[in-house]
C-alpha positions in Angstrom: 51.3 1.4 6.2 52.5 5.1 6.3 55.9 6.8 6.6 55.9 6.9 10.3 55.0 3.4 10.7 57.7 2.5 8.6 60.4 4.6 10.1 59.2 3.0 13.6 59.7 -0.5 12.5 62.9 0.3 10.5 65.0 2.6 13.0 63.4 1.9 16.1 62.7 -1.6 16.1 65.9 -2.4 14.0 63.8 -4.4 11.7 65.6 -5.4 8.6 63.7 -4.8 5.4 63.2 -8.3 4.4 62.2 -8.7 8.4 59.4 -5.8 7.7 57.9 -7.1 4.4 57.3 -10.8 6.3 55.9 -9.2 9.7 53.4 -7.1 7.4 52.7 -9.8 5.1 54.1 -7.9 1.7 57.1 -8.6 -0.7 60.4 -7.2 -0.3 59.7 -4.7 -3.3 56.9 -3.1 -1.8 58.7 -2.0 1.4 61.7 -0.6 -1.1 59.9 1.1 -3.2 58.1 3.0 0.2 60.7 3.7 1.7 62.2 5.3 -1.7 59.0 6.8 -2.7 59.0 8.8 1.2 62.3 9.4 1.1 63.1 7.0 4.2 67.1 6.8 5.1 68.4 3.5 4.9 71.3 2.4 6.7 74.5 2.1 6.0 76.8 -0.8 5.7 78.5 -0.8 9.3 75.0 0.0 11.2 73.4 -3.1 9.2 76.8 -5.3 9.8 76.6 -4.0 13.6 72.9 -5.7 14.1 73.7 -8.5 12.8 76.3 -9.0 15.3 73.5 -8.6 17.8 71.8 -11.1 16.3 74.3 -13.6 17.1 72.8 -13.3 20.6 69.8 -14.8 20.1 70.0 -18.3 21.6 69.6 -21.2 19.7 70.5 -24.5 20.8 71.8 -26.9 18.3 69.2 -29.7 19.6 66.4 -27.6 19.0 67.6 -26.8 15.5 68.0 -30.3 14.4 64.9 -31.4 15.7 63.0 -29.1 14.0 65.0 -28.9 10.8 66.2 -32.8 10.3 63.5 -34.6 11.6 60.4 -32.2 11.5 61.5 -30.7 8.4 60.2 -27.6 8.7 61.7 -24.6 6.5 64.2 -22.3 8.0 62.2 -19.2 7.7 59.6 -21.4 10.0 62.3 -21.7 12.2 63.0 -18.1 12.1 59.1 -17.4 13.2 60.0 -19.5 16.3 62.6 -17.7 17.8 61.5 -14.3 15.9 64.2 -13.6 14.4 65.3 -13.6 10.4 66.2 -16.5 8.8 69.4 -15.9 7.7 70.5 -16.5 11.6 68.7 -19.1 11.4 71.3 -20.3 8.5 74.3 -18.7 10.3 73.4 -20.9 13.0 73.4 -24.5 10.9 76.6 -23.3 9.5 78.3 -23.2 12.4 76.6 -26.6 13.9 77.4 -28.1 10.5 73.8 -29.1 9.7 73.9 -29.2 6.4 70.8 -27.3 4.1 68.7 -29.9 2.1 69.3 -30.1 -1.7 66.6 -28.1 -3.3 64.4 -31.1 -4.5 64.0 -31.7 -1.4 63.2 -28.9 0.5 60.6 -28.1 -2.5 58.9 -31.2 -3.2 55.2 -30.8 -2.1 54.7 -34.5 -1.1 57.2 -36.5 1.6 58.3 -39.7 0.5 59.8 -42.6 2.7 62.6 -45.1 2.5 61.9 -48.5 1.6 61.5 -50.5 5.2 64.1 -52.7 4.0 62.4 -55.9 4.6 63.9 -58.9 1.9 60.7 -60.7 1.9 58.4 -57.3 1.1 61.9 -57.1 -1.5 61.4 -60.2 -3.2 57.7 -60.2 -3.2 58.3 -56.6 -4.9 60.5 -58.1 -7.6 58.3 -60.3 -8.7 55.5 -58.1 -9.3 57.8 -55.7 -11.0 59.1 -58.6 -13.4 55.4 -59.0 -14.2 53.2 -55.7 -13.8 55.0 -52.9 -13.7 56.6 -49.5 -15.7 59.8 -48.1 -13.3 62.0 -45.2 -14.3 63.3 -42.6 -13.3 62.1 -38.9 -15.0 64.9 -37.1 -14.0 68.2 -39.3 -14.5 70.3 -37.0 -11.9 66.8 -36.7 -9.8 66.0 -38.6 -6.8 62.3 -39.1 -7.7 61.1 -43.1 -8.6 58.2 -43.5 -10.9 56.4 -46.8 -10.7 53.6 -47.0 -13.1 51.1 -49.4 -13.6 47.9 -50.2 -15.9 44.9 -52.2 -15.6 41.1 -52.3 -16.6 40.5 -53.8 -13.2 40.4 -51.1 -10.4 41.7 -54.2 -7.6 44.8 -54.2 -9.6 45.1 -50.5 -9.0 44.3 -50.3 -5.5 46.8 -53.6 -5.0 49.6 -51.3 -6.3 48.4 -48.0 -4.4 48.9 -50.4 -1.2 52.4 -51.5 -2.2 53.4 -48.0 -3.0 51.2 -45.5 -1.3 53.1 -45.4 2.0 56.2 -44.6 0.9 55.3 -41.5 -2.1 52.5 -40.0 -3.3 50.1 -41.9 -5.5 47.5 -40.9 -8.2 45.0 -42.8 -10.3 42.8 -41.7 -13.2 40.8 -43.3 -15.7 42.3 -43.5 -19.5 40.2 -44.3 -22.9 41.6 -47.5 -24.6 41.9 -47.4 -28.9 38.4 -49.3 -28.9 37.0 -46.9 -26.6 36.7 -48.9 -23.6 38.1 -47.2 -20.0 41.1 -48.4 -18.7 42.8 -47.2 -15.5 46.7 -45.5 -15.2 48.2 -45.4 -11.8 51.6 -43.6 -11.1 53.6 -43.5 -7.3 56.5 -41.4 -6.8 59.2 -42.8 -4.8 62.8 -41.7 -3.8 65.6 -43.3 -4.4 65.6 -46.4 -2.3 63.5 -48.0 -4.4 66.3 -48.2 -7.2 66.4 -52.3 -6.9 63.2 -51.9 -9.0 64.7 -49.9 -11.7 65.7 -52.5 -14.0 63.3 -54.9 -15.3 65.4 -58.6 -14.4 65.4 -61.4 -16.8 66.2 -64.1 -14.6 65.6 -64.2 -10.7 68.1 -63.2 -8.7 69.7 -66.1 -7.1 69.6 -64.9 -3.6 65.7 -65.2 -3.9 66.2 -68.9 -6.1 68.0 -70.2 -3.7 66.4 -69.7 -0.9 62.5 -70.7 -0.2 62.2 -67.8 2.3 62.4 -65.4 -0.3 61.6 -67.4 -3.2 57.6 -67.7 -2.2 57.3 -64.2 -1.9 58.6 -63.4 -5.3 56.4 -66.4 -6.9 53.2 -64.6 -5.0 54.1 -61.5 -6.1 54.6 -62.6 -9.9 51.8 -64.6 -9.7 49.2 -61.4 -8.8 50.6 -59.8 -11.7 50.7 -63.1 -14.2 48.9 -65.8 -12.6 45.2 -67.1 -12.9 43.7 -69.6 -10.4 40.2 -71.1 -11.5 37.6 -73.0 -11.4 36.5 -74.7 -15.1 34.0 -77.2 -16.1 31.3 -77.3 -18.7 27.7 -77.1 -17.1 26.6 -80.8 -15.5 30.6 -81.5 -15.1 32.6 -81.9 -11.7 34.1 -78.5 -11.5 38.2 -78.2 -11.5 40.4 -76.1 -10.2 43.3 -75.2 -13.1 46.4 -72.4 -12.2 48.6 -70.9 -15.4 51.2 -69.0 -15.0 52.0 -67.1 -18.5 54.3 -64.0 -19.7 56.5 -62.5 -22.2 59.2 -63.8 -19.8 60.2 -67.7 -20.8 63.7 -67.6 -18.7 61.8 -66.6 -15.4 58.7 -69.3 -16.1 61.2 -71.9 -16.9 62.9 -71.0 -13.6 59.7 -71.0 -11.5 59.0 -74.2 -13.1 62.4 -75.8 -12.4 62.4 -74.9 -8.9 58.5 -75.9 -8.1 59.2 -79.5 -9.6 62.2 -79.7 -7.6 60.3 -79.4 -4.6 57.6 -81.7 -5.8 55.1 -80.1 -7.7 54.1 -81.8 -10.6 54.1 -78.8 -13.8 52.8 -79.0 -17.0 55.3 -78.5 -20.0 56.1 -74.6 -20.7 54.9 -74.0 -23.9 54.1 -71.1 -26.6 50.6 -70.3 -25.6 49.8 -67.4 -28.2 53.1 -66.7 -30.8 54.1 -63.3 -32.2 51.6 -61.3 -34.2 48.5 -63.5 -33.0 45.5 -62.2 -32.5 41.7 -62.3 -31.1 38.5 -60.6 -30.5 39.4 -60.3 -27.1 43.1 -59.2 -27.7 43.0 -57.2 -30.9 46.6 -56.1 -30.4 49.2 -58.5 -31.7 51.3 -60.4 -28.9 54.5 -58.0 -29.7 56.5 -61.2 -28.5 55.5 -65.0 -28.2 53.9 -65.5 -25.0 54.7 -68.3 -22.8 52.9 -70.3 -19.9 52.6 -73.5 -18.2 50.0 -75.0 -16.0 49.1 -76.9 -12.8 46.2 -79.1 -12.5 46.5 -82.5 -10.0 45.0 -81.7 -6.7 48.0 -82.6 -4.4 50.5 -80.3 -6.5 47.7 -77.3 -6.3 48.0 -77.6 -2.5 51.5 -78.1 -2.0 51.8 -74.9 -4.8 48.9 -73.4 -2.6 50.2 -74.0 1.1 53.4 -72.1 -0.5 52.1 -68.9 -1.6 49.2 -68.3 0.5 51.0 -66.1 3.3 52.5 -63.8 0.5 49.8 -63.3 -2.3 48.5 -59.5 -2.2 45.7 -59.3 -4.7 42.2 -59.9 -3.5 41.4 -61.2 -6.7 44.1 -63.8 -6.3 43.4 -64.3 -2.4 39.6 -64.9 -3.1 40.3 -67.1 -5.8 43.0 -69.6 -4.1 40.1 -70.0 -1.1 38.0 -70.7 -3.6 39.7 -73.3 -5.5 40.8 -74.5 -1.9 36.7 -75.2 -0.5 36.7 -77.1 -3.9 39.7 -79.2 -3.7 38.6 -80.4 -0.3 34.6 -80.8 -1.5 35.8 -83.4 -4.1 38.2 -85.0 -2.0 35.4 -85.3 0.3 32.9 -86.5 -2.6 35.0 -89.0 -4.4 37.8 -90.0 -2.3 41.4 -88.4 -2.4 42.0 -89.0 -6.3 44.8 -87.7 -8.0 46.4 -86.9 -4.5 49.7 -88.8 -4.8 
């Protein structure tokens, strides 16, 4: 750039200096400190006021703003570029239509995130695997960003939460080392604030999901792929059986799920201490930092009836694999020895 191009775009083609600096791809500094250094006259304050009045003829509809601005979200100075003009018309022009600017978290934030759909089963079938899996807060307390951790040494449990969350915020995973050395993985989604019904960690189930079997099997599948186990045991030679726990930290939410599947007909074992505070193994060097609760379920009939209610809902391929498992040999015994233990 020289001082005659500069005069050119300046007095003939009315460009503002901000308007100069974007067209030639350079800050606004440079262009004032050119036009200083060669002594370029700048205009005064009723010649500048004078084009922006002729600005105000550009046309603009007010559909073609809030397309592009509410639902496309592009930036206003993108706008600008579209009807070549500076982007402070473009702002002139929201004013007056009352759109009102985003909130600067949001026009910044490098990676969209979506509402929750909504949907009370996908919100019950959420709250469950919160109660059981899952870190939620929020880092800024006046923010509108969600963080929903999560960590496992089983990648399926990462991807299951990457597929919960992923759609509606970004998501990142990235391998930790434990305290014996061993890996471990951390995942982490960032969600907006419609997911603030995760928030707090409940310490009973919410009645509208107790009371009511439509949302009440979601929230057992969901607590069961964070909590729940579903094998197959026997000692080599032996009949294989199939044997489902469900244990936590939480006893008031166990002794709820167990209330309400015996009052529906499946038989439960009796909810029990399974490890107490302190206790520790080779397997679990850190001490249970509460005492840890569980129950069981082990006649055929109450596995199906517990199966037939959760199967539509469960998430985790672990858990998914393992239920048709246990299923095939349900119905191989029954097949084998007769329908024992089925009333």
């Amino acid at each position: 750039m020289n001082k005659k191009e500069l005069e050119k775009l300046y007095w003939s083609e009315k460009l503002s200096i901000s308007e100069i600096a974007q067209k030639l791809g350079v800050s606004y500094w440079f262009v004032w400190q050119r036009m200083n250094k060669w002594g370029i006259k700048r205009r005064n304050l009723s010649e500048a006021n004078t084009l922006n009045n002729l600005s105000r003829k550009i046309i603009i509809p007010e559909s073609v703003i809030r397309e592009l601005y509410i639902h496309k979200k592009l930036p206003v100075t993108k706008i600008a570029e579209v009807f070549n003009c500076h982007h402070s018309v473009i702002l002139r022009r929201m004013k007056e239509f009352g759109i009102k600017s985003r909130e600067w978290s949001e026009a910044n934030t490098l990676y969209p995130k979506h509402n929750f759909s909504g949907d009370l089963i996908e919100k019950a079938y959420l709250l469950g695997f919160r109660a059981g899996d899952l870190y939620v807060c929020k880092p800024n307390k006046t923010g509108k960003t969600i963080r929903i951790e999560g960590n496992s040494t089983k990648l399926s449990q990462i991807n299951l939460i990457k597929n919960l969350f992923g759609r509606y915020g970004r998501f990142v995973k990235y391998k930790l080392k434990g305290f014996r050395e061993d890996d471990f993985w951390h995942s982490y989604c960032l969600v907006n604030n419609t997911f603030d019904f995760l928030l707090r960690k409940e310490k009973t189930i919410p009645r509208w999901i107790l009371n009511n079997k439509k949302y009440f099997s979601p929230f057992l599948a969901g607590y069961i792929d964070a909590e729940g186990s579903i094998k197959i045991y026997g000692n080599k030679g032996c009949i294989k059986q199939v044997r489902f726990i469900l244990a936590s930290y939480d006893k008031t939410i166990l002794s709820q799920i167990r209330e309400r599947l015996i009052s529906i007909g499946i038989k439960c074992g009796r909810l029990r201490i399974n490890s107490p505070k302190g206790y520790r193994t080779k397997r679990k060097p850190l001490p249970y930092k509460e005492d840890y609760y569980g129950f069981g379920i082990y006649s055929k009939k109450s596995l199906l009836q517990l199966f037939d209610c959760i199967q539509d809902y469960l998430k985790h391929p672990d858990r998914v694999y393992d239920l048709e498992r246990t299923q095939r040999n349900i119905k191989w015994r029954n097949e084998k020895f007769g329908n024992l233990r089925m009333k």
